[in-house]
N, C-alpha and C positions, 0 to 999 in steps of 0.2 A: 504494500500500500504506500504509494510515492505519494508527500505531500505533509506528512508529519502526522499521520492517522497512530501507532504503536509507539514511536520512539518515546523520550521522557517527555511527552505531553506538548511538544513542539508544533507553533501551528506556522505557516508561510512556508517561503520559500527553503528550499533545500541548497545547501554549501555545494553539497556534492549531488545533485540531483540524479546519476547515472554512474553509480561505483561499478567499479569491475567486482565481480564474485568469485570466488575460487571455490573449491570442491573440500569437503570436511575431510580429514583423515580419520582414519578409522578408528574405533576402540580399540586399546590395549588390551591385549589376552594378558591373562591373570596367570602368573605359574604359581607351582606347587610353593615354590620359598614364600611370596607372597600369601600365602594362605595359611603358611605354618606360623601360628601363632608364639613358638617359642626361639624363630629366627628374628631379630632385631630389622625391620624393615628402613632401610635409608632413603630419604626423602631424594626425589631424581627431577628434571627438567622436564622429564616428560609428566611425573606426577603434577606439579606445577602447571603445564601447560592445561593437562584436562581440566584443574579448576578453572582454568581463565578462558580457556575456548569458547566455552559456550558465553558468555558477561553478551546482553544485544548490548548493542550500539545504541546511544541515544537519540540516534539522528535516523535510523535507518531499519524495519526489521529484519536486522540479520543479526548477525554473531559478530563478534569482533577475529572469529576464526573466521567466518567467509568471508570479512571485507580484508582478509591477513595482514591486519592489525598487529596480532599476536601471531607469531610462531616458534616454534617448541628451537629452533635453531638461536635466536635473541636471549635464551634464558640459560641464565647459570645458577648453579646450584652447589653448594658444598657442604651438603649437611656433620660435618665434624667443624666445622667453621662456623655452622649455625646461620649462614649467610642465605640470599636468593636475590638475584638481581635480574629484572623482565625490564626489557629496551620494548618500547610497541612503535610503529609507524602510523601515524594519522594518515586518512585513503586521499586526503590534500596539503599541499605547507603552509595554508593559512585556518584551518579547520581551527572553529571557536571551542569544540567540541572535547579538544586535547587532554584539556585539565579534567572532566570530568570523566574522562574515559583513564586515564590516569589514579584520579582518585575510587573509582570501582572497582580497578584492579587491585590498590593497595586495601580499600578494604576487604575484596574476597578474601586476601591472601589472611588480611589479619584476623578477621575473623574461623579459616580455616584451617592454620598453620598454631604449631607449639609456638608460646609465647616467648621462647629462647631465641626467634629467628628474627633476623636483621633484615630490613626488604628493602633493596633501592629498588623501585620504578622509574624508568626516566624512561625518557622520548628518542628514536634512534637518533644516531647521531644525523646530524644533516638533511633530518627532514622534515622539519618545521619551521616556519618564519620565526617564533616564539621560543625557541628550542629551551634554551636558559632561563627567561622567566617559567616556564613550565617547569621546568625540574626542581628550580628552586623551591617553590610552592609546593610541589610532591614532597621534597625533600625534609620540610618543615615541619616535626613533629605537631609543636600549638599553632600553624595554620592548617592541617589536616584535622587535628579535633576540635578547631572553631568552626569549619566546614560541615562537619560532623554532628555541632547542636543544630545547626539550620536545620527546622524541621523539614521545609518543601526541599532543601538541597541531598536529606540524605533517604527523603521518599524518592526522588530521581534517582539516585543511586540504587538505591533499593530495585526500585522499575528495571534498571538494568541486570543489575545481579538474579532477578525471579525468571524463574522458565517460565517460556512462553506457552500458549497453551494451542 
């Protein structure tokens, strides 16, 4: 639905009115380690990516995996480092859209991830007008949880992070 009908409640014109779409990758098969409850499971890039794959887009309904936003190749992971750092690319360099697709990735992560893990999100390199001011703002502990009381700003967020139906 082109026009701002699903995304976070957007009405007018569209930034990117005609995104390119890519093709989902598949589910991960589950092996036997993964199932064994008494093998210690280590957090991986691909675990990461399937929480943020599916996050729609505010602007669009899709996924932030079919406008590949997000791909599982941008994310590192080091779980003895406690660390995870997701690069995403906006689907244009001036997309208004950045920070808040920004901010529903870090909060997926925070609310889905042990609270020992350190998350940079930023924006790839070089492919935003905004690049710096965007990260900065991601980067910013009390501007991400003053972002956070906004009640309309973290029902958009919310919007994003709920499956579609």
């Amino acid at each position: 639905m082109v026009g701002g009908g699903e995304g976070g409640g957007r009405v007018g014109l569209l930034e990117n009115a005609n995104p390119l779409i890519y093709e989902r990758s598949g589910e991960r098969p589950v092996t036997a380690g993964e199932e064994d409850e008494q093998v210690p499971d280590s957090i991986d890039a691909r675990e990461i990516f399937d929480l943020i794959r599916s996050i729609n887009d505010p602007e669009h309904p899709l996924t932030l995996e079919e406008l590949n936003v997000v791909e599982q190749v941008r994310i590192q992971v080091s779980d003895p480092e406690s660390t995870v750092a997701v690069a995403f690319t906006p689907t244009i360099p001036h997309c208004s859209m950045a920070t808040l697709i920004g901010l529903s990735i870090k909060v997926k992560l925070l609310r889905s991830l042990p609270q020992r893990f350190k998350m940079d999100v930023h924006i790839t390199p070089g492919t935003h007008a905004s690049e710096h001011a965007v990260n900065k703002q991601l980067a910013d502990k009390e501007r991400v949880a003053a972002a956070l009381e906004n009640t309309h700003l973290l029902e958009v967020v919310n919007q994003c992070l709920s499956a579609r139906s």
